[in-house]
N, C-alpha and C positions, 0 to 999 in steps of 0.2 A: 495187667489192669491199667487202663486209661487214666490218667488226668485229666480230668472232666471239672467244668465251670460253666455254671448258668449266664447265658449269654442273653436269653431271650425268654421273658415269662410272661404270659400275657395279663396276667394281672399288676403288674409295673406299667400298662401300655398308657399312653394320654386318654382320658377320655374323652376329650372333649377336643378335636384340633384347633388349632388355633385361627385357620381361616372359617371355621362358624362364626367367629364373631365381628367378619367383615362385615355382614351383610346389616351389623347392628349400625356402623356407620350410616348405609342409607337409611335409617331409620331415624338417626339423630339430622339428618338432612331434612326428610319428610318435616319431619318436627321442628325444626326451623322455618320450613316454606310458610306450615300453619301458623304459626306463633307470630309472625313476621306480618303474613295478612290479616289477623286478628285483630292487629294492637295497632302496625301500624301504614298498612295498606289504603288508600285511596278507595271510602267506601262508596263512591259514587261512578265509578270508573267504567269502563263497558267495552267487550273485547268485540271484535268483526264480526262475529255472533250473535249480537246480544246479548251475550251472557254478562252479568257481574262479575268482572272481574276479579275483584277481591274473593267472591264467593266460591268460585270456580278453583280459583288458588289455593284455597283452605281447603277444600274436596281433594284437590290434588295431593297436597301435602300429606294430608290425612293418610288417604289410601294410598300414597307412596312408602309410609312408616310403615304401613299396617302389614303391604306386600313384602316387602325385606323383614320385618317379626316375622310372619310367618316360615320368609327361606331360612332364617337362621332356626327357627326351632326344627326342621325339619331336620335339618342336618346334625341340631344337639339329641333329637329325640332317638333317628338313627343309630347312632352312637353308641346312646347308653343303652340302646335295646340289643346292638350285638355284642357291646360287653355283659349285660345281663345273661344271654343266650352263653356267651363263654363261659360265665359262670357256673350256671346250672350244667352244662354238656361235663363240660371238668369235674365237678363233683358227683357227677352219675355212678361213676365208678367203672366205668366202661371205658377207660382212657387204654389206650395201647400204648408200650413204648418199644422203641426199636433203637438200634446203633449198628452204626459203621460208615464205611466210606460211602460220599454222594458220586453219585454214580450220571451218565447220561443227562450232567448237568447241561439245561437249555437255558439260559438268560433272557432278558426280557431286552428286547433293542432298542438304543439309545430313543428311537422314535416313539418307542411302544408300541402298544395297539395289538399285544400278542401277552401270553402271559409266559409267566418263567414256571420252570418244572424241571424234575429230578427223581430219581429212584433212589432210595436205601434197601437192600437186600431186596431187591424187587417189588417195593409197595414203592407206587407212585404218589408224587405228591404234587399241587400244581396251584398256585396263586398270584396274583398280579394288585399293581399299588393301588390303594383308593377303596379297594373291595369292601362293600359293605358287609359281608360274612366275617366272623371272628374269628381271633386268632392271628398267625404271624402272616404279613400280608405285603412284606416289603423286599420289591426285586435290590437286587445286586448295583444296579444301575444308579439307584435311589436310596444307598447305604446301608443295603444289605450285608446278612451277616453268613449268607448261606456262599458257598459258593463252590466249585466242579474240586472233586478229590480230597477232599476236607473229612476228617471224622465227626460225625456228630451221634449225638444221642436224642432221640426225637420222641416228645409224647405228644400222639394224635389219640384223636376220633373224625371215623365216616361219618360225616355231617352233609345231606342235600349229594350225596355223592361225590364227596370230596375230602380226602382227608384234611383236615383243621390242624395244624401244628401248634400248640400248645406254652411247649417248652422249648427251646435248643440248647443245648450242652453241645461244647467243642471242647478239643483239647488245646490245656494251659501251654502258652509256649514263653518259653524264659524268653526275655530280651538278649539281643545280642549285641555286641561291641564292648570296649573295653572301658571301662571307667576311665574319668581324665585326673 
């Protein structure tokens, strides 16, 4: 029998990463541009256009917050919809699990732009960083935990034709060296 320890569970995963909420910066910019032409911008002003100056700025600003809310919700909405999506697929009751050695480990190249893949006992499994599908989604490259000849114990489901990894269990290794 293995020594088995949960490495990997997707419901520990972040929900929310943390570069969604750059996009709130331009949004606190936008909102400055307005704010700034509201109160205390030159209301008489007039750019090469014609245009009011001041007016045009506050349009700007506006619609400049408005475009960054919207990138950032797209990317929190994402999110929580394929954590929800892992939620329900995992509680279906249709999860498989499998164990042993990863076999025909492929890594994902320092460049990317390829994804990483592997076999346990013959079921293929294959996922790359970033992916908006649920589940475990992080190459080797990128602090990965999977990686060529390793035992693990894996619970998926075929999901869109792809099995979704769930769980990872590897085996506990004692540390080595000598106390000082």
């Amino acid at each position: 029998m293995q020594n088995l320890h949960t490495v990997y569970d997707f419901h520990n995963e972040r929900l929310i990463p943390y570069f969604a909420w750059f996009p709130l910066l331009f949004v606190i910019i936008g909102l400055a541009v307005f704010l700034y032409n509201a109160f205390f911008a030159d209301r008489e002003s007039v750019n090469s256009w014609g245009i009011n100056s001041r007016k045009f700025n506050m349009f700007f600003g506006l619609g400049f917050a408005l475009f960054a809310l919207s990138l950032s919700r797209m990317v929190i909405v994402s999110k929580l919809d394929a954590q929800n999506i892992a939620e329900y697929l995992f509680n279906s009751g249709k999860c498989k699990t499998i164990q042993g050695i990863v076999k025909d480990f492929h890594p994902m190249p320092a460049g990317g732009h390829d994804t990483e893949h592997f076999t346990v006992n013959g079921v293929y499994f294959e996922y790359y960083d970033n992916s908006p599908d649920p589940g475990y989604n992080t190459a080797q490259i990128n602090g990965g935990i999977i990686k060529g000849n390793m035992y693990v114990k894996l619970t998926y489901l075929n999901y869109n034709d792809r099995n979704v990894i769930f769980t990872v269990e590897t085996e506990k290794t004692e540390p080595t060296g000598s106390p000082n």
